[in-house]
Backbone as ProteinMPNN parsed JSONL, in Angstrom:
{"seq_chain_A": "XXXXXXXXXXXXXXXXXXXXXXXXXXXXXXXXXXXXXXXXXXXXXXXXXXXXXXXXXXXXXXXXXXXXXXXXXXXXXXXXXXXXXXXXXXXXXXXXXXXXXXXXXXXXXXXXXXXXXXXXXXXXXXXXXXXXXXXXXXXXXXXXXXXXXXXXX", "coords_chain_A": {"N_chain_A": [[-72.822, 170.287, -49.977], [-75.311, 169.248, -49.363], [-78.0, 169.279, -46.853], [-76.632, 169.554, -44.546], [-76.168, 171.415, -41.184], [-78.952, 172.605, -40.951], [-81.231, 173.539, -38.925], [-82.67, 171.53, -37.675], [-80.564, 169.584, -37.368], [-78.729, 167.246, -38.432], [-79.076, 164.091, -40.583], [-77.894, 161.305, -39.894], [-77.857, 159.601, -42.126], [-77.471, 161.791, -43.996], [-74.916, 163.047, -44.008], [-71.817, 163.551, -45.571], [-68.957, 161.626, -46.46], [-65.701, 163.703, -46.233], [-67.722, 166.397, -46.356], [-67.906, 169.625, -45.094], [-68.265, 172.054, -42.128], [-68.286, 174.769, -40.872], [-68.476, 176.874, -38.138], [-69.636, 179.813, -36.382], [-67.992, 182.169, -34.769], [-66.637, 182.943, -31.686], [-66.543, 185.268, -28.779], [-64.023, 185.156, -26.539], [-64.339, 186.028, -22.92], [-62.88, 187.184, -20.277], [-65.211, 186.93, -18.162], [-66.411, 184.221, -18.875], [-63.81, 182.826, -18.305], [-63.853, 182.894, -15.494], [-66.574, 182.193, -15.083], [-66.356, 179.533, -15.736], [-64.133, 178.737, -14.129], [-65.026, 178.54, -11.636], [-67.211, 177.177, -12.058], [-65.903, 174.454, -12.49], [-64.178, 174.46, -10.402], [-61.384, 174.869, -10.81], [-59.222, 176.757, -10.719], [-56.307, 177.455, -11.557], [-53.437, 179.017, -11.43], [-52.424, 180.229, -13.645], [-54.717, 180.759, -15.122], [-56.45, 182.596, -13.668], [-54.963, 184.402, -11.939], [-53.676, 187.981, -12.211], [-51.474, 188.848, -12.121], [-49.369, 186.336, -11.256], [-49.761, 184.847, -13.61], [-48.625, 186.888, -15.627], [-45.546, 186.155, -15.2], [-45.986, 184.062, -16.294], [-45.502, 181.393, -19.063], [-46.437, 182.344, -21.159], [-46.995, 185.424, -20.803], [-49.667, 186.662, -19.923], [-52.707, 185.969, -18.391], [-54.815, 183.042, -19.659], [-57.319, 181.303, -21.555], [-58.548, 178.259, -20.311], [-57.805, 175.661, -21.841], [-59.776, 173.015, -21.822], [-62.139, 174.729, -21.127], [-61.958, 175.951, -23.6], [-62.661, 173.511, -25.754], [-65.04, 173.037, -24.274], [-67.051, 175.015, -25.19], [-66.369, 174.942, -28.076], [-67.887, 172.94, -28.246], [-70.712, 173.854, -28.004], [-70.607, 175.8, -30.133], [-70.63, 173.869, -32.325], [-73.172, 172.694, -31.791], [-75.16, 175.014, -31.799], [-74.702, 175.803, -34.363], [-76.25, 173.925, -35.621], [-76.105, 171.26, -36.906], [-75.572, 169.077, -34.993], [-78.19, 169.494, -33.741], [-80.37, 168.067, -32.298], [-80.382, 165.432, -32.98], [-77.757, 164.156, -32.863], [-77.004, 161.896, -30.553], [-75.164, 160.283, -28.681], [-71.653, 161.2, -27.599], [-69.609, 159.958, -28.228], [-66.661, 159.194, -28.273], [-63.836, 161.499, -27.962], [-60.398, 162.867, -29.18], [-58.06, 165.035, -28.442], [-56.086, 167.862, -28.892], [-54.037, 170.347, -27.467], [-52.767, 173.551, -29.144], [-52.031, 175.942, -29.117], [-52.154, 178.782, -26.366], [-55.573, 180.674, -26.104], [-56.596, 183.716, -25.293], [-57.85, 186.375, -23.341], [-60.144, 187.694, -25.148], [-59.713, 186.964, -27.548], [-61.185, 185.551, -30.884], [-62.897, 182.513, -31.699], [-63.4, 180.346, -33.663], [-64.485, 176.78, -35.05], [-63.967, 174.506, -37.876], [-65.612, 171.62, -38.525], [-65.019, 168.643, -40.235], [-66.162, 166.052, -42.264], [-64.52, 163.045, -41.636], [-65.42, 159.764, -41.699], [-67.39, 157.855, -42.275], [-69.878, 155.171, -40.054], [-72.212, 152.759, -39.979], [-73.772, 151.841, -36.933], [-74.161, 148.289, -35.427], [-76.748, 147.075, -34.415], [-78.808, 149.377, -33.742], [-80.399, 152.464, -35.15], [-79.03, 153.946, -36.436], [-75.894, 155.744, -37.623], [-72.473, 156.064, -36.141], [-70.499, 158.965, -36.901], [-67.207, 160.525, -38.049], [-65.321, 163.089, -37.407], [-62.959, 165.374, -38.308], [-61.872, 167.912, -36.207], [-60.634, 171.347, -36.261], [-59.802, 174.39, -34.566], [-59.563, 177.358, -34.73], [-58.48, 180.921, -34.612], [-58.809, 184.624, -34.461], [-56.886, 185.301, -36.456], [-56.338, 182.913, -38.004], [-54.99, 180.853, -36.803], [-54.265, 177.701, -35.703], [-55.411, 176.906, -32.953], [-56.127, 174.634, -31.209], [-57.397, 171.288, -31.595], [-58.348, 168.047, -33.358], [-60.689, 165.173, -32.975], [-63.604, 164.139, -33.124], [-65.674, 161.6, -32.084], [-69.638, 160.698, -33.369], [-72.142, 159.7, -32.613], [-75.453, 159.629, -34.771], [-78.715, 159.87, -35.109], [-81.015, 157.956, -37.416], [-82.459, 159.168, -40.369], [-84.709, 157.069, -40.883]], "CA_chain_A": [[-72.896, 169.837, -48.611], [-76.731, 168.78, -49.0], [-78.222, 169.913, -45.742], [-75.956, 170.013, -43.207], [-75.952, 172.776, -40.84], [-79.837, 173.375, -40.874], [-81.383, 174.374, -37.48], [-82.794, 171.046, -37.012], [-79.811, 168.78, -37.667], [-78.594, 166.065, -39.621], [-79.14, 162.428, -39.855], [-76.666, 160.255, -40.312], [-77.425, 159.542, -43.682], [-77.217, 163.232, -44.851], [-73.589, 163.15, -44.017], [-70.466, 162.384, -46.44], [-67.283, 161.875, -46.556], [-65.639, 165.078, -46.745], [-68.233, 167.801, -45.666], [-67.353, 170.533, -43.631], [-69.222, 173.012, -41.888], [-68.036, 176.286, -40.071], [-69.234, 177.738, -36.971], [-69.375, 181.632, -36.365], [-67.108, 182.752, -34.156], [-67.133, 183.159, -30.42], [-65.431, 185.785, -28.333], [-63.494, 184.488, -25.348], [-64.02, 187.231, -22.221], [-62.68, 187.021, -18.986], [-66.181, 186.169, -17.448], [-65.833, 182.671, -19.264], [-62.913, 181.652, -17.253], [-64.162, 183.372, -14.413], [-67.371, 180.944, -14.808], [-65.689, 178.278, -15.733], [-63.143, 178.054, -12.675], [-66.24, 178.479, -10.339], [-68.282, 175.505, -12.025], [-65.232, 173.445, -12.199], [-62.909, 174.518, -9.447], [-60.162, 175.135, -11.516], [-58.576, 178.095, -10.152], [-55.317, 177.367, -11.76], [-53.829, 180.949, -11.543], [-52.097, 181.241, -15.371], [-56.139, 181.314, -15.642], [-57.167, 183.521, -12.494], [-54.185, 185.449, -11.444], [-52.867, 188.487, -13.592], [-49.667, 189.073, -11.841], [-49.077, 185.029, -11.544], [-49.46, 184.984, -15.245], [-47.237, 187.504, -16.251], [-44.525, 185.469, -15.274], [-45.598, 182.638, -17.051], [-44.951, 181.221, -20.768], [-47.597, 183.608, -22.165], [-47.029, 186.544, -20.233], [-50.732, 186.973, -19.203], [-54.202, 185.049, -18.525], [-55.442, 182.511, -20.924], [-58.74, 180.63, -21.152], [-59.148, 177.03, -19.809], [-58.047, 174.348, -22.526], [-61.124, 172.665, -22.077], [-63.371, 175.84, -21.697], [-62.386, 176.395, -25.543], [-63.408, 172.786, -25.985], [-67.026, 173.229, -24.317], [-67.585, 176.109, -25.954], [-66.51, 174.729, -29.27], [-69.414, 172.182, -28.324], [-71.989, 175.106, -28.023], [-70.579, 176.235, -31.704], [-71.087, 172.773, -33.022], [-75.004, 172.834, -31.165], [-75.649, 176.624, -32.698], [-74.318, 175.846, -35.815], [-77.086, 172.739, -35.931], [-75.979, 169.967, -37.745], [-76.1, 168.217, -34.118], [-79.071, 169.874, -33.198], [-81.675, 166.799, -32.192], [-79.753, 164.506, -33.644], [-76.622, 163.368, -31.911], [-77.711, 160.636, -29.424], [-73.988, 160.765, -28.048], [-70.441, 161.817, -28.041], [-68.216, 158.241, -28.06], [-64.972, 159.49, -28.499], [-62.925, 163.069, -28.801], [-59.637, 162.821, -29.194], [-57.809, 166.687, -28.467], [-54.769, 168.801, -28.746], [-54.276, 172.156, -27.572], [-51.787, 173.942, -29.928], [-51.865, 177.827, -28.724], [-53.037, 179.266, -26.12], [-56.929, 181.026, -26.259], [-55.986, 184.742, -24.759], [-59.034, 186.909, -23.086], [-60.61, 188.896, -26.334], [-59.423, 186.439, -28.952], [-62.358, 185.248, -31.212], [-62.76, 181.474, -32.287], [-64.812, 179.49, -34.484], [-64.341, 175.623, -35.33], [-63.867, 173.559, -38.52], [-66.041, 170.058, -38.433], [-64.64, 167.813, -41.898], [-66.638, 164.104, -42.076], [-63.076, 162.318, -42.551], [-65.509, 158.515, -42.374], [-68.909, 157.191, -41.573], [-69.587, 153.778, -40.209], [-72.792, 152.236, -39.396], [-73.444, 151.143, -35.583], [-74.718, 147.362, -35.008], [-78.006, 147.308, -33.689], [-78.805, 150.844, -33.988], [-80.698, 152.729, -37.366], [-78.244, 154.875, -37.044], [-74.232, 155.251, -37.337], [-70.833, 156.922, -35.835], [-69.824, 160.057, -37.861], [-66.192, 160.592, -37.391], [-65.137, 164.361, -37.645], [-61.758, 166.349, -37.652], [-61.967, 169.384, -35.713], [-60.19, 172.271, -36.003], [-60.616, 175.5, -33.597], [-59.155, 178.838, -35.11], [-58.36, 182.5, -33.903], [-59.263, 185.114, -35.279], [-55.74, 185.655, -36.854], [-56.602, 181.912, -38.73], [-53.606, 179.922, -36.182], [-55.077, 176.64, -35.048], [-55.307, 176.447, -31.243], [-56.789, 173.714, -30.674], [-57.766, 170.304, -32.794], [-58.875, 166.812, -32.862], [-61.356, 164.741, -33.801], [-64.783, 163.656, -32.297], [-66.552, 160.379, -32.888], [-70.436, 160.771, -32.353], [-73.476, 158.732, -32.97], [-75.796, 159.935, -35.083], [-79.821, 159.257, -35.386], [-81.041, 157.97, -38.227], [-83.931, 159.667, -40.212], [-85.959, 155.977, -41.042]], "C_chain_A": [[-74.308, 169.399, -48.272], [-77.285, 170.186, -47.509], [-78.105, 170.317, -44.615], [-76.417, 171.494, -42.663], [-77.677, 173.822, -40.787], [-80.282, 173.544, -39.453], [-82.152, 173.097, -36.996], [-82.224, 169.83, -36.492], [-79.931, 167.936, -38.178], [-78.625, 165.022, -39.44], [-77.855, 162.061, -40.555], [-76.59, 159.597, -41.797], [-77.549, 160.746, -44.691], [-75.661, 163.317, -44.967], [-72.555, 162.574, -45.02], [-69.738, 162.716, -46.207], [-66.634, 163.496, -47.366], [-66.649, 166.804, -46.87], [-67.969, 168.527, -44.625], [-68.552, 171.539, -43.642], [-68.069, 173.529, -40.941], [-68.946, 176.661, -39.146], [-68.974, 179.111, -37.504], [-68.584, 181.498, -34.97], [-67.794, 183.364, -32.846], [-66.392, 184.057, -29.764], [-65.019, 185.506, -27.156], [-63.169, 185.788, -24.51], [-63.678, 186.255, -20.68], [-63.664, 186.619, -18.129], [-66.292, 184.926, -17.906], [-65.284, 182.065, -18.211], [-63.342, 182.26, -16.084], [-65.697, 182.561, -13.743], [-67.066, 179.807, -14.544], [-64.879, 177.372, -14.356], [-64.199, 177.9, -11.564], [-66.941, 177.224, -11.083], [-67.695, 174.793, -11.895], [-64.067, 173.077, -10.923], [-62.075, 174.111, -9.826], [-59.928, 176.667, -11.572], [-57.388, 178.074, -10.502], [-54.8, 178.98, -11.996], [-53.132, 181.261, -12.961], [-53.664, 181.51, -15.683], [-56.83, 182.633, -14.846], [-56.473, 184.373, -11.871], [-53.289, 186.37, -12.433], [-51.735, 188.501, -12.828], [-48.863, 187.647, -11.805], [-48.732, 184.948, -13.154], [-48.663, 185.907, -15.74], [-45.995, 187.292, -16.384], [-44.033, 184.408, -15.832], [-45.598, 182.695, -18.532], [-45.662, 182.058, -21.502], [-47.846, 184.802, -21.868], [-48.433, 187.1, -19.73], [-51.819, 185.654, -19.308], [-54.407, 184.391, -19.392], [-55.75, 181.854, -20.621], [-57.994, 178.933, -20.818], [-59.008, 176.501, -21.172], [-59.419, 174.086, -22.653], [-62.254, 173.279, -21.616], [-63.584, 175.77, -23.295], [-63.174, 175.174, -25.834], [-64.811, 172.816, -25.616], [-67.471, 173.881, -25.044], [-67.445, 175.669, -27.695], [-67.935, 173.387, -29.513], [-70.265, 172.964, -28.828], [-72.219, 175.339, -29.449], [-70.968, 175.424, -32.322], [-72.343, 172.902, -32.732], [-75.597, 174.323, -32.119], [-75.488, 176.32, -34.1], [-75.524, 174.486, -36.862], [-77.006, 172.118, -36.226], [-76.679, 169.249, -36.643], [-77.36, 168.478, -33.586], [-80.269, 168.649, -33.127], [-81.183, 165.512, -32.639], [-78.535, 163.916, -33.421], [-77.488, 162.719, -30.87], [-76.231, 160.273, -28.736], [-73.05, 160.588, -28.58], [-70.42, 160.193, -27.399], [-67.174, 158.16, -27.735], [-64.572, 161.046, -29.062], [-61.423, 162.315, -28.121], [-58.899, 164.352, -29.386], [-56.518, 166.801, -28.32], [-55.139, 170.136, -28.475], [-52.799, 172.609, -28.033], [-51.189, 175.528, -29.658], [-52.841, 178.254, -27.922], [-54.19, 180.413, -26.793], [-56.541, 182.48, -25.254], [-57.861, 185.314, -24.967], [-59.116, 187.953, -24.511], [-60.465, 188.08, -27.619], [-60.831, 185.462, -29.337], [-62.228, 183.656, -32.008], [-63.333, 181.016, -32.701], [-64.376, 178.041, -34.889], [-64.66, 175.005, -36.925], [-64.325, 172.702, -38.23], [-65.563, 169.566, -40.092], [-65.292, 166.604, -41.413], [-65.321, 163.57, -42.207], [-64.073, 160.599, -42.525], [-66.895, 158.451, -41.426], [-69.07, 155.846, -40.98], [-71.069, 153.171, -39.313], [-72.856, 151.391, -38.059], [-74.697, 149.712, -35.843], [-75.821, 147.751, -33.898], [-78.095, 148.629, -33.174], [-79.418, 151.635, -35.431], [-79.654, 153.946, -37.66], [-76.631, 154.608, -37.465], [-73.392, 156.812, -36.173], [-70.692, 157.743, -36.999], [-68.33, 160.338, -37.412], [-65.351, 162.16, -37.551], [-63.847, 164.862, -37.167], [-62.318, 167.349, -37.362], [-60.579, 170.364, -36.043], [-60.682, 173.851, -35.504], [-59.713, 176.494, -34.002], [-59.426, 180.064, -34.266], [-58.697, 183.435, -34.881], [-57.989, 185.708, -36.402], [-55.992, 184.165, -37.81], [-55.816, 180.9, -38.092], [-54.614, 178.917, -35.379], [-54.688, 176.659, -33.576], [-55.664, 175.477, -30.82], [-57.416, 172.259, -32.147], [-57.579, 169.137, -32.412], [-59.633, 165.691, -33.653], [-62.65, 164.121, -32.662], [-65.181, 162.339, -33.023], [-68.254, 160.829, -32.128], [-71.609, 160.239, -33.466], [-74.821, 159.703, -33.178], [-77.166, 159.648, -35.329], [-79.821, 159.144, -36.901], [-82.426, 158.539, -39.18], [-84.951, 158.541, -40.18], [-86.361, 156.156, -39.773]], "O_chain_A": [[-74.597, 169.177, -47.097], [-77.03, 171.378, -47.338], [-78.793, 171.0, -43.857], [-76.859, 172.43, -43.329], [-77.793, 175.042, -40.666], [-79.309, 173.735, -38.723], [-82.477, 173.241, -35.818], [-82.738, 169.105, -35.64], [-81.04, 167.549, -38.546], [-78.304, 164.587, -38.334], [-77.142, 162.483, -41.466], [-75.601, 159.21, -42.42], [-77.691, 160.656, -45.911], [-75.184, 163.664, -46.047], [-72.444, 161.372, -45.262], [-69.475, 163.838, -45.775], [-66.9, 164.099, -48.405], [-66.308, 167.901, -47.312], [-67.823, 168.158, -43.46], [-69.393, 171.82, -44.496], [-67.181, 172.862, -40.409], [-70.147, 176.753, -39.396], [-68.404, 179.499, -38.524], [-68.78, 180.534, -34.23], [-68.862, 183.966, -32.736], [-65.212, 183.84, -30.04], [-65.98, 185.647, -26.401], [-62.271, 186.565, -24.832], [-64.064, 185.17, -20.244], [-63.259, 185.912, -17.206], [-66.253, 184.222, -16.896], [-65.739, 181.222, -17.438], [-62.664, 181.589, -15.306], [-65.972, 182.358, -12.56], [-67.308, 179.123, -13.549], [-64.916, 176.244, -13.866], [-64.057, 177.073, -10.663], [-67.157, 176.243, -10.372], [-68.194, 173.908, -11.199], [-63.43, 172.071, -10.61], [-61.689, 173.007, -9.442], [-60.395, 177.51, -12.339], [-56.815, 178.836, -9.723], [-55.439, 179.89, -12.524], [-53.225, 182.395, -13.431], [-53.924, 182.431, -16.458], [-57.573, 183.466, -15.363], [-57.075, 185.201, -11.187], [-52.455, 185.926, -13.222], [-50.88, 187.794, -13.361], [-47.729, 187.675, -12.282], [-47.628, 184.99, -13.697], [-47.809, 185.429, -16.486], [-45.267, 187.823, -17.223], [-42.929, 183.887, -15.993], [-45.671, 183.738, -19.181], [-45.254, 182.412, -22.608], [-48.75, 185.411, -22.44], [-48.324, 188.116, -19.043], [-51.764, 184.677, -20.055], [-54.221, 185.036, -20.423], [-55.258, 181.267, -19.657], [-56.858, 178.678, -21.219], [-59.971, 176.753, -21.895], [-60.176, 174.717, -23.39], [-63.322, 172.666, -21.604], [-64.583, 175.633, -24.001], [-64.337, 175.391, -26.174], [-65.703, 172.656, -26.449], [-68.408, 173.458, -25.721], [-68.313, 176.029, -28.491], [-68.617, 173.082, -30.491], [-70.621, 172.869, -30.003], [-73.294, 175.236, -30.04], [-71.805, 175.801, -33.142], [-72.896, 173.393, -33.716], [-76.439, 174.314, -33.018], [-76.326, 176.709, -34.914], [-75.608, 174.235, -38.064], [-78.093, 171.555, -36.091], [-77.825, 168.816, -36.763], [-77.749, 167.582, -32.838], [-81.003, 168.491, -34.103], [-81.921, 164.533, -32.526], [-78.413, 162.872, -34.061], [-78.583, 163.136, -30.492], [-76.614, 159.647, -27.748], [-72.978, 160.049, -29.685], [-70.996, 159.587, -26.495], [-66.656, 157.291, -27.034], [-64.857, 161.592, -30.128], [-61.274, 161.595, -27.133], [-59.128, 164.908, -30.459], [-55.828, 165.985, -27.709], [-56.04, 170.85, -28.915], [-51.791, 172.179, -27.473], [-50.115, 176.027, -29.991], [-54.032, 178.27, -28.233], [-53.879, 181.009, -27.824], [-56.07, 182.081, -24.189], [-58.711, 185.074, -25.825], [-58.269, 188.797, -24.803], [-61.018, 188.447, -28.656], [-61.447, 184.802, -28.499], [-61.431, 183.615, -32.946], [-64.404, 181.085, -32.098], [-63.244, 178.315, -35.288], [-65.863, 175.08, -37.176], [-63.661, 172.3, -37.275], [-65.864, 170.289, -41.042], [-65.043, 166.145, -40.299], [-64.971, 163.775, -43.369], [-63.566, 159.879, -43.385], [-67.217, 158.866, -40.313], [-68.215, 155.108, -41.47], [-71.02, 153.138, -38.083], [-72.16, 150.381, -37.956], [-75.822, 149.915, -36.3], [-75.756, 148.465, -32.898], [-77.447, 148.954, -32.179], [-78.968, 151.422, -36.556], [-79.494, 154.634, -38.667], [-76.182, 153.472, -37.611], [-73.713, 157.924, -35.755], [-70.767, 157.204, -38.103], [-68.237, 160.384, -36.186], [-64.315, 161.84, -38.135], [-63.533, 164.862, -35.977], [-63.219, 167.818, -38.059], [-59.481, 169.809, -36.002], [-61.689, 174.411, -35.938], [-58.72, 176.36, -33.288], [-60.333, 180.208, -33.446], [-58.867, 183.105, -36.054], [-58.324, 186.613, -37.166], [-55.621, 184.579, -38.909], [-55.822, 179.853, -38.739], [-55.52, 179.263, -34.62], [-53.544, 176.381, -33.214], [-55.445, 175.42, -29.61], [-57.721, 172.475, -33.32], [-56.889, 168.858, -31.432], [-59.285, 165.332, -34.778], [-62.418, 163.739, -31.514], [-65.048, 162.081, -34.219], [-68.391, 161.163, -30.951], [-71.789, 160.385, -34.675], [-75.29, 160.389, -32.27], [-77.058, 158.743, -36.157], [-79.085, 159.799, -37.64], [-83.512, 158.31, -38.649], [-86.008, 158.765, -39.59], [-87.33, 155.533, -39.339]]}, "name": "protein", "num_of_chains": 1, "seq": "XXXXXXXXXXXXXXXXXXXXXXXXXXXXXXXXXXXXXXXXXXXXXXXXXXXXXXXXXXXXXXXXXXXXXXXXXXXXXXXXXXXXXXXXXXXXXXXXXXXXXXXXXXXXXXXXXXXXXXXXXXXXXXXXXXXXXXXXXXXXXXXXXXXXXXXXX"}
């Protein structure tokens, strides 16, 4: 995997086809969505009400869809590849597959699936499947990001 994944991230021509990197694992607590609905005002209550939720498809609380996604940002940022070195996100493309339940621990899959130099630019587009795991190994979540990468010249 060369140098992916060091602490001050990767250029765009460190990357190949077919490298993956692993995050570490995050644990999803009830203050999360309890942030979350206050920064976004999303108070939806399968997220904010336990007795609401008990009635619904999952029988209790579970995180914010796209909480797990920010947070699987963060993991991608900690984990460094992008660290200094993304110049921006282009394109995600997402599924959510299972809910994210308060206590359950997740960590993300990045794979290169293709590279592609950007016109006028020294850098390129990296194009990355995601996958977001539990701590049981069941994908919850998955996708794919496109994101523009500096270049080191």
């Amino acid at each position: 995997m060369g140098s992916l994944g060091r602490s001050n991230g990767s250029y765009y021509e460190e990357f190949e086809v077919g490298d993956t990197i692993e995050t570490v694992g995050r644990t999803i607590t009830e203050s999360d969505v309890v942030a979350f609905a206050g920064l976004t005002g999303d108070y939806n209550q399968l997220h904010t009400d336990a007795e609401f939720a008990k009635k619904g498809i999952f029988g209790e609380r579970v995180a914010h869809g796209l909480l797990v996604l920010g947070i699987v940002s963060g993991l991608a940022a900690r984990s460094g590849f992008i660290d200094g070195t993304v110049e921006a996100f282009t394109g995600v493309e997402w599924k959510f597959r299972a809910p994210v339940r308060f206590g359950d621990t997740i960590r993300a899959r990045f794979e290169v699936r293709r590279k592609r130099d950007a016109l006028g630019h020294s850098g390129g587009l990296v194009y990355f499947d995601v996958v977001v795991l539990n701590q049981n190994d069941e994908t919850v979540q998955k996708g794919s990001w496109t994101v523009l990468m500096e270049s080191s010249r």
